[in-house]
N, CA, C and O of each residue as an XYZ file, in Angstrom:
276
protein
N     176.248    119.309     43.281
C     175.146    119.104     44.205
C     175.173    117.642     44.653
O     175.185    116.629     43.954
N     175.180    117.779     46.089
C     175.607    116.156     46.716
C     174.333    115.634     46.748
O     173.479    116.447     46.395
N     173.881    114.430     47.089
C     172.350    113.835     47.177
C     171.631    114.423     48.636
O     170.501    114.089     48.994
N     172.358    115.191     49.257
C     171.298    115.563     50.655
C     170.930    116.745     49.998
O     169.778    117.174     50.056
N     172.004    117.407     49.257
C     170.980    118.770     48.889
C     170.037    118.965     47.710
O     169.539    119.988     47.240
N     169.919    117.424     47.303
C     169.115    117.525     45.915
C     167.396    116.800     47.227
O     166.167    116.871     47.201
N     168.088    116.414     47.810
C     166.820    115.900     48.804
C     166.050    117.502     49.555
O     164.893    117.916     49.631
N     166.965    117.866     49.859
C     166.401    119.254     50.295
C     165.979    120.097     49.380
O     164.926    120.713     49.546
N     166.556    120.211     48.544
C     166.025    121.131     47.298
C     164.516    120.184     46.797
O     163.534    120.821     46.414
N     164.492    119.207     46.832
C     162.868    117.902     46.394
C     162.081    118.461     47.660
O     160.863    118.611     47.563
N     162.604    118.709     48.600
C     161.634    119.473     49.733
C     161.377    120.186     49.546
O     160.206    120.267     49.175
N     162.264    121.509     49.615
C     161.536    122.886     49.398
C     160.219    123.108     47.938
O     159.218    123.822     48.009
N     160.586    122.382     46.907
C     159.725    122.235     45.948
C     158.559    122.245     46.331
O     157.727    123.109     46.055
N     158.321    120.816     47.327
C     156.931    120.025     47.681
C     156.440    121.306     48.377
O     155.425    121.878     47.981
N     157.225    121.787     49.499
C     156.723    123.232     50.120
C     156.117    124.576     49.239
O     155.368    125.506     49.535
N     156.839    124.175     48.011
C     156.308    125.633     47.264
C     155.162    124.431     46.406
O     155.981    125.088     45.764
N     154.794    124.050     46.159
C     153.930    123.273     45.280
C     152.872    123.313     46.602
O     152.132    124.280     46.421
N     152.606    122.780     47.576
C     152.039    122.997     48.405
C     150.959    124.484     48.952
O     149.746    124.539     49.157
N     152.110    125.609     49.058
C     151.789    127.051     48.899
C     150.790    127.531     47.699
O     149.796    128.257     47.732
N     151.377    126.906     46.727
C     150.703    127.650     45.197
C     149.312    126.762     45.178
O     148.497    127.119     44.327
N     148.989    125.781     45.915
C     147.293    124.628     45.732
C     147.226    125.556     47.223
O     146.374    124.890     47.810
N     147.522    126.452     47.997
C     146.699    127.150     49.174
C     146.093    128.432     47.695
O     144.931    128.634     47.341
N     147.345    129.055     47.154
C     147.046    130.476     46.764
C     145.786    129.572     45.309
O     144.933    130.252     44.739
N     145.941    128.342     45.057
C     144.813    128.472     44.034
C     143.582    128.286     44.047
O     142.809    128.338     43.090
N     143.168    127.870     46.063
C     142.024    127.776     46.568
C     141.608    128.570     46.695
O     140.408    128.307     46.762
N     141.821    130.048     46.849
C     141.213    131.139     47.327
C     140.959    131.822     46.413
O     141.710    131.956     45.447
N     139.982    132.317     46.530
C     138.982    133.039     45.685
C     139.083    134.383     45.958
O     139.153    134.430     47.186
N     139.138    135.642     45.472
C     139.293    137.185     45.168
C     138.763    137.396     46.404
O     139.591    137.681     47.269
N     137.658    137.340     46.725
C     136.963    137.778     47.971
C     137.647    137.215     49.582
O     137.272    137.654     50.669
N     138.639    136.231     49.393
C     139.380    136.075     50.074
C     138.649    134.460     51.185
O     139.225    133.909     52.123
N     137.212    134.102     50.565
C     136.914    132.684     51.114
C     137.651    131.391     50.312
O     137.918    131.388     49.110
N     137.899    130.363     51.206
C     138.649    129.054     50.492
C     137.644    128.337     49.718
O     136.579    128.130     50.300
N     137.782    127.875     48.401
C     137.204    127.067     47.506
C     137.906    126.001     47.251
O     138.431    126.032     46.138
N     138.149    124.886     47.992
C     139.001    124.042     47.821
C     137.843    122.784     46.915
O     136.837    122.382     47.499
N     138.248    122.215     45.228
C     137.613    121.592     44.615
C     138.496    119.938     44.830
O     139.289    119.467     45.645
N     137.966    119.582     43.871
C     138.298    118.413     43.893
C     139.354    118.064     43.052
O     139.803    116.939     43.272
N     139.878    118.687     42.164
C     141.409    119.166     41.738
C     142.423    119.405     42.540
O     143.530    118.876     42.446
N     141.988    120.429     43.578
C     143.357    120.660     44.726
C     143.243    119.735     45.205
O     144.286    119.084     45.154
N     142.139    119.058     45.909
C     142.569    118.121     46.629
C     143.308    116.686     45.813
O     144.182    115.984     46.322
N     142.855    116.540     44.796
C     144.350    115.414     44.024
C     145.851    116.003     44.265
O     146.884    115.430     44.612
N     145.554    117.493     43.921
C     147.258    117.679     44.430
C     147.916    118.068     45.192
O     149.035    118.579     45.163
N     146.856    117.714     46.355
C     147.178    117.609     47.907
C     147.623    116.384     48.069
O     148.658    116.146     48.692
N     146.876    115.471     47.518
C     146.977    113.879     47.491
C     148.841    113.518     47.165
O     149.760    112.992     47.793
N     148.657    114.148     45.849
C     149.459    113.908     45.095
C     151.334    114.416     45.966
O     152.474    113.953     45.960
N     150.654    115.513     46.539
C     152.002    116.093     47.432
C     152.651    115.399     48.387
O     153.851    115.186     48.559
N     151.660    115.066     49.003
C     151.449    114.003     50.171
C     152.290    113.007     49.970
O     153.246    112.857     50.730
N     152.054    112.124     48.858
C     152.667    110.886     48.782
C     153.545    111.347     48.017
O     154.195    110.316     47.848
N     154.222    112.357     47.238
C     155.718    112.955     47.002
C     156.753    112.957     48.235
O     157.972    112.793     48.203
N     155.803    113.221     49.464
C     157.001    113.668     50.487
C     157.037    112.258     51.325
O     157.847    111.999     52.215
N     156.275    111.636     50.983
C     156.416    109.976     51.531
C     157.306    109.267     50.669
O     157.850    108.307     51.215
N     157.665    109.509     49.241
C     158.249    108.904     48.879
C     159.297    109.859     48.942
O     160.247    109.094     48.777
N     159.743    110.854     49.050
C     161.115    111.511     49.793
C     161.549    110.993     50.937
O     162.735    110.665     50.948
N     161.150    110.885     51.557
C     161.027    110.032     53.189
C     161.235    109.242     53.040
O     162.301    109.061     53.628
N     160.749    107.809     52.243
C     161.299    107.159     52.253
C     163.151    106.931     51.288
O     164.113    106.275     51.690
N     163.083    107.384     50.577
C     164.226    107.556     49.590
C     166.167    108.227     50.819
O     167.299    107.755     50.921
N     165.539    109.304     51.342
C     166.116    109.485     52.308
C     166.496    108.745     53.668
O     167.526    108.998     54.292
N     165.264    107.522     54.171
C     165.876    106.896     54.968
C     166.573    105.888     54.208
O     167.596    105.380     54.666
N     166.152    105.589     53.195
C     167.150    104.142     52.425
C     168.731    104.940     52.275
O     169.716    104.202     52.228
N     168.896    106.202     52.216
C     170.016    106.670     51.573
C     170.744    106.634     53.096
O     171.882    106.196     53.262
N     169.756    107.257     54.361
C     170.952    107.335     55.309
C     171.510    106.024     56.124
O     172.460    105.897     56.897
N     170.428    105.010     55.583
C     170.759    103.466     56.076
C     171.897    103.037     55.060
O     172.685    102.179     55.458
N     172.037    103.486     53.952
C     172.736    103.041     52.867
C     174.169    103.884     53.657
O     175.179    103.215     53.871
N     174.142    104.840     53.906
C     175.787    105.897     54.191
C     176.154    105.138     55.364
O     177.362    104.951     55.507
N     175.071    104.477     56.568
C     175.997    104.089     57.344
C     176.229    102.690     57.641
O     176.631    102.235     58.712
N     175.831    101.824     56.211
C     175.941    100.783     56.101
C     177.753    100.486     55.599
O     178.662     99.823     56.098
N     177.651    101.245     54.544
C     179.230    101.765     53.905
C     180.152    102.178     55.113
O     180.980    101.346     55.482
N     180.069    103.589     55.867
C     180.500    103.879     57.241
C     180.707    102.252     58.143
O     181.768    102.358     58.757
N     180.301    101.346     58.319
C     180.406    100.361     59.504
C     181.000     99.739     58.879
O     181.984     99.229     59.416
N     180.700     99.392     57.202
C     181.657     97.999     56.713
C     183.313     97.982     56.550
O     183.888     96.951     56.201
């Protein structure tokens, strides 16, 4: 596994971690109960995929820093 697909695979995660704080807001009757728990790990997701983002632009500034030299 090369580092773009461990970056993509750190994505799809955040996407399913994301999904499972929708399915743990909802309540049987099918209205949203969003507490103050999901929203930390909304928080918390959030700045996962910011720090993917950033990690990924350092990596593709890094490949074509190597590439030019």
């Amino acid at each position: 596994m090369d580092e773009s697909d461990m970056y993509q695979e750190a994505a799809r995660t955040l996407s399913v971690a994301d999904a499972a704080v929708d399915l743990i807001e909802f309540s049987p009757d099918g209205l949203a109960s969003p507490t103050t728990e999901t929203a930390s790990l909304r928080i918390r997701i959030a700045q996962c995929r910011m720090d993917l983002a950033r990690q990924v632009r350092r990596a593709d500034l890094s490949g074509r820093n190597e590439t030019e030299g």
